[in-house]
N, C-alpha and C positions, 0 to 999 in steps of 0.2 A: 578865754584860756581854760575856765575849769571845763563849761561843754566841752572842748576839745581833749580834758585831761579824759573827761567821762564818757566821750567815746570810743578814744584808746584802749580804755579799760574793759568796757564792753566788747568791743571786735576782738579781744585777746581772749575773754571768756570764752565769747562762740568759738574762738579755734578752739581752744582748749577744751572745749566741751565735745568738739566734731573729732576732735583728735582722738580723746577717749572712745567716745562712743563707737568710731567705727574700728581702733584696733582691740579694744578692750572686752566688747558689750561681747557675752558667748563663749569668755575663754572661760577656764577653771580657773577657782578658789571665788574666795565672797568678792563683794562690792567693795570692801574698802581694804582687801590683796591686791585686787586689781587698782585701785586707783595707786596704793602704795607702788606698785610695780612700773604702771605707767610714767609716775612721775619719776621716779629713779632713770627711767628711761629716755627721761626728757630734760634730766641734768640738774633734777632735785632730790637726787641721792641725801644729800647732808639736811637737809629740811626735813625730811621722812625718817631719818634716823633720828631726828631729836624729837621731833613729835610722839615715835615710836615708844623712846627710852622715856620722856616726859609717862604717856600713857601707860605703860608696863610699869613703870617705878611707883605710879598710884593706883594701881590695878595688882597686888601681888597677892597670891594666894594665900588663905590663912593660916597662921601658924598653928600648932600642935596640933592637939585632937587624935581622931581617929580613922581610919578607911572605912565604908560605906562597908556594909555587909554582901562576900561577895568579892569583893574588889582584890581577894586573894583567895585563888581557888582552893580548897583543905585539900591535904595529902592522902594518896592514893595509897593503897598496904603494896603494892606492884606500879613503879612504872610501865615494864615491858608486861604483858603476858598474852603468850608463854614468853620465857627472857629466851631472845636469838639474838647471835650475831651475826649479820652474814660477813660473807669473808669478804676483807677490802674495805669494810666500815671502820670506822671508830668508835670505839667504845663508848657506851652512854658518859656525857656529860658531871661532874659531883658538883651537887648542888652546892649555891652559891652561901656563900657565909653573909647571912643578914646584918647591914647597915646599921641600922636604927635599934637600939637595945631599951626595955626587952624586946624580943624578938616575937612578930604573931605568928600563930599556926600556919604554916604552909608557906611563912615566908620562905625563897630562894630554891622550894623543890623544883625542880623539871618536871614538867609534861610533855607528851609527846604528842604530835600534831603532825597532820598533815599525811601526804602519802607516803608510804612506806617502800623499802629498798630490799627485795628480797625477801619480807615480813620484818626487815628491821627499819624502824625510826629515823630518819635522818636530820628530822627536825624538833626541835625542843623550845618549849616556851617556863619562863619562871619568871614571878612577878613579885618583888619587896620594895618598900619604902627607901627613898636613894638619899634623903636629906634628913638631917636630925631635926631641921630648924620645921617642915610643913610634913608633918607626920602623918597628915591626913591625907598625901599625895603616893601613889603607888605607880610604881614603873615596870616596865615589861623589857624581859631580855630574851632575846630569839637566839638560840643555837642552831650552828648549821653544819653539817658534814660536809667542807669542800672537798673532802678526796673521795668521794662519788657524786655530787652532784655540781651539775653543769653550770656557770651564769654565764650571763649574756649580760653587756650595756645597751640599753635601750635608748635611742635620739629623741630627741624632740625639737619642734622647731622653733622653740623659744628657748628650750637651752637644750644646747649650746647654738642651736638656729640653725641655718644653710641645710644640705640634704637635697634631694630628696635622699630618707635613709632606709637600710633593706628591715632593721631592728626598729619599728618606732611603734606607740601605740595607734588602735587598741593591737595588745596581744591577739597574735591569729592564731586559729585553728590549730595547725601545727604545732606549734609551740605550748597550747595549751592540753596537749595530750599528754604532757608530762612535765606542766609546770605543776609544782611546788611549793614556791615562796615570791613573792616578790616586796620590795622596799625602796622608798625615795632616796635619790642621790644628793648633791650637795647644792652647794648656792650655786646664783646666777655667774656666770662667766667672769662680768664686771666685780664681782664681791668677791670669787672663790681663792686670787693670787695665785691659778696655776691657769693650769692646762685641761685640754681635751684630744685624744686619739680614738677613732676606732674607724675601721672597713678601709687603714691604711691611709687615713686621710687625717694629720696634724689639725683640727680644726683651730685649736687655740694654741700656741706655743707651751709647753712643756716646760716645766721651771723647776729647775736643783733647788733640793731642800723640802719642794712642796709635801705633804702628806697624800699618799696614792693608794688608790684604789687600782690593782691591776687583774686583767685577766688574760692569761694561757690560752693558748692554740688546743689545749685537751681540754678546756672547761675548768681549769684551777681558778680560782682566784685566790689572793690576797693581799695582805694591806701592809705600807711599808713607804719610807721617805727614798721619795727621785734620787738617784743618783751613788745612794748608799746601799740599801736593800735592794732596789729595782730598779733596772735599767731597761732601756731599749733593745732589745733582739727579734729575732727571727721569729719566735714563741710567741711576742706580747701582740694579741688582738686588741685591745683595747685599753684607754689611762684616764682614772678620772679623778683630778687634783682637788684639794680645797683645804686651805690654810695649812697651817702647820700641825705634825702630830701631837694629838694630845696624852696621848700614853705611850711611853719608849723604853725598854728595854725593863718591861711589867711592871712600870711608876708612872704616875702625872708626871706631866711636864712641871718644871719649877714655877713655874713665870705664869700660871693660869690664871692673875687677877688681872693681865694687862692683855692691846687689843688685838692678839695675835689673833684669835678666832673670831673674824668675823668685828668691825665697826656698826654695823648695822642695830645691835642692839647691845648696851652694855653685859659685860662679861659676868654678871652679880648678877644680873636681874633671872628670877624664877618663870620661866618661860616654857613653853614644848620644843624641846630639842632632839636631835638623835645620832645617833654617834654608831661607826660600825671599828671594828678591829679583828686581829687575829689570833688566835693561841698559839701555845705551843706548838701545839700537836697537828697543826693545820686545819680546825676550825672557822667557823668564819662567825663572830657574834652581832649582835643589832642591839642597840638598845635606846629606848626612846621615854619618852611621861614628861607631862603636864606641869612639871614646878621643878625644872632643872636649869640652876646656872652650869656655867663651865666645870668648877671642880666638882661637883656632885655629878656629874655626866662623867669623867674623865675618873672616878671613885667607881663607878656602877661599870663601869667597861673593864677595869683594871677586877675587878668583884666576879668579874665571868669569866675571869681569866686571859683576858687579851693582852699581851706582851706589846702590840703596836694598834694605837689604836687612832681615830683622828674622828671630827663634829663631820655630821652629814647637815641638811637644811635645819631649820628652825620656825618657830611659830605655828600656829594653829594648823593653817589651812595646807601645809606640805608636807608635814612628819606622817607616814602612813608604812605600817607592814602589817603583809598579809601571808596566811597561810591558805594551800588548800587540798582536799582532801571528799574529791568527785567518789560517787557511789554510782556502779561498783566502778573499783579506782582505773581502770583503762580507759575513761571515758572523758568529755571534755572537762576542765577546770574554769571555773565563771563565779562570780561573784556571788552566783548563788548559793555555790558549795565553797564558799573562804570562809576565814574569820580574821576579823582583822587583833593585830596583838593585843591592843586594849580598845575596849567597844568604845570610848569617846574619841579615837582617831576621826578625823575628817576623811571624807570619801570612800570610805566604805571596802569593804572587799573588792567592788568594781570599778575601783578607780582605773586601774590600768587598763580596762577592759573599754574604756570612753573615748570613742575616737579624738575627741574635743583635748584629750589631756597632752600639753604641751613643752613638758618637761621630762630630764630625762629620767631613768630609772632602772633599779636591776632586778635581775629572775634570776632563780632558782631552781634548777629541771633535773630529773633525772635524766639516765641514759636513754638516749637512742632519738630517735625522729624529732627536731625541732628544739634538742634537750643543749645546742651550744650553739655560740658565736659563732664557729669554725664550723665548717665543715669536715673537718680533721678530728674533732671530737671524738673522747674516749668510747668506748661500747659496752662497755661493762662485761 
């Protein structure tokens, strides 16, 4: 009996082993994303979340301290110069009121990044400390003009899967002639409690209440719960759902200790997370760093001003935003010419640009050739 227990157990290995190897070995993120992923995939979702939360609960970043020299760029006597507006922009961004008191030099100023719209700015980066408790941990928040520039959702064939899609990576030519910005979307399918739309095709049913990400037939986007803010029309090219909003109506949600965002890893634990929302004014912000649980993310989005905001992916190997800002700027955008928000991001400026990269993700473009979803897109 036991040889026979022990060769059961064996022949289950080799599948498990063959199974890995030939859908895993080649894809993006590390060795043990990929094994996490696989086995989620093979209906050990809840074994990988405890292992996870086990691992992360004794793994958390150190408290207090200081940031690395550096890790907050010093304030410029000029954002803009010369200061333009072009007409149609929105006005520079007011820097963010710093978290963590006292406050360091250069905490929450704007910079301005990337390529420019007329000579003016469309993209801003500002980087402060998001948590009182790990002081030595610094976050980045990306501002974005959505009422000139274009996004597009990008497929992938591991998420949301099926396709073939016209939007997948790597970014083509096209498209990179007047990208911009680009940034990771949310969980896998299985984990995110919503949906997926785009090129007219329902990929995953659409669920009321969800937290969305939507984009316009002109290149608008913004963020807002199914069914109350955003609905289904004629307009929306594209929906990408995932858990429920975390900042509504410019407050955290009440309830951010319990596990409406995400079971995959506890809501407490200090992790790489990233979160997108929208302002007022129709902005569109990102914000991401290395030792954020839920309310310090949902604190740091509501800090940039996001009225609606909700979690995008998490953990190391998925949190990624990038700017870019090609010389001279008509020419293509590549990884060579990005930077990514904060230089410990995973995958670099040229992640999108990997044909290998199989998740999905959005851009940021100005007008014209390649610069929306639509065809229909605005022209500046």
């Amino acid at each position: 009996m036991l040889r026979v227990i022990s060769a059961l157990l064996v022949a289950f290995l080799v599948v498990c082993t063959v199974s890995f190897l030939t859908s895993e070995i080649g894809q993006p993120g590390s060795l043990s994303a990929r094994f996490a992923e696989w086995a989620r995939d093979h209906g050990g979702g809840n074994v990988v979340a405890n292992i996870e939360n086990f691992w992360y609960s004794h793994h958390q970043p150190a408290k207090g301290g200081a940031p690395p020299p550096g890790a907050i760029p010093a304030p410029t006597t000029a954002r803009i110069n010369p200061p333009v507006t072009a007409p149609g922009t929105l006005p520079a961004p007011t820097n963010i009121a710093p978290i963590v008191q006292p406050a360091l030099s250069g905490e929450g100023v704007w910079h301005p990044v990337g390529r420019t719209y007329n000579g003016t700015p469309v993209v801003y980066e500002a980087f402060l400390r998001a948590s009182t408790a790990y002081t030595s941990q610094v976050a980045g928040v990306a501002w974005m003009d959505a009422t000139v520039l274009h996004a597009a959702l990008y497929s992938g064939s591991y998420i949301p899967g099926g396709g073939p899609w016209k939007l997948t990576a790597p970014i083509g030519t096209a498209e990179a002639q007047t990208l911009v910005a680009a940034f990771n979307s949310g969980f896998r399918m299985q984990d995110a409690g919503g949906g997926f739309y785009t090129q007219g095709q329902v990929v995953v049913p659409l669920r009321a209440g969800a937290a969305s990400i939507v984009i316009f037939r002109d290149g608008s986007m913004t963020v807002g719960e199914w069914g109350r803010d955003v609905t289904m029309t004629p307009d929306v090219v594209a929906v990408r759902q995932n858990l429920r909003l975390l900042v509504d109506h410019g407050a955290p949600a009440r309830d951010l200790s319990m596990g409406a965002w995400g079971a995959t890893l506890n809501n407490n634990l200090a992790v790489w997370r990233s979160g997108l929302g929208v302002t007022a004014k129709g902005a569109i912000v990102y914000a991401a760093g290395p030792a954020l649980d839920v309310p310090s993310l949902a604190r740091l989005l509501q800090a940039a001003g996001a009225v609606r905001a909700m979690e995008l992916d998490i953990n190391t190997d998925w949190v990624n935003m990038s700017a870019y800002n090609p010389a001279p700027p008509d020419t293509t955008a590549s990884g060579a010419n990005g930077q990514t928000l904060l230089s410990t991001m995973a995958g670099g400026a040229g992640r999108f640009f990997s044909p290998s990269w199989n998740r999905d993700f959005f851009t940021m473009s100005l007008p014209g050739p390649g610069g929306s979803q639509s065809s229909g897109g605005r022209t500046g």
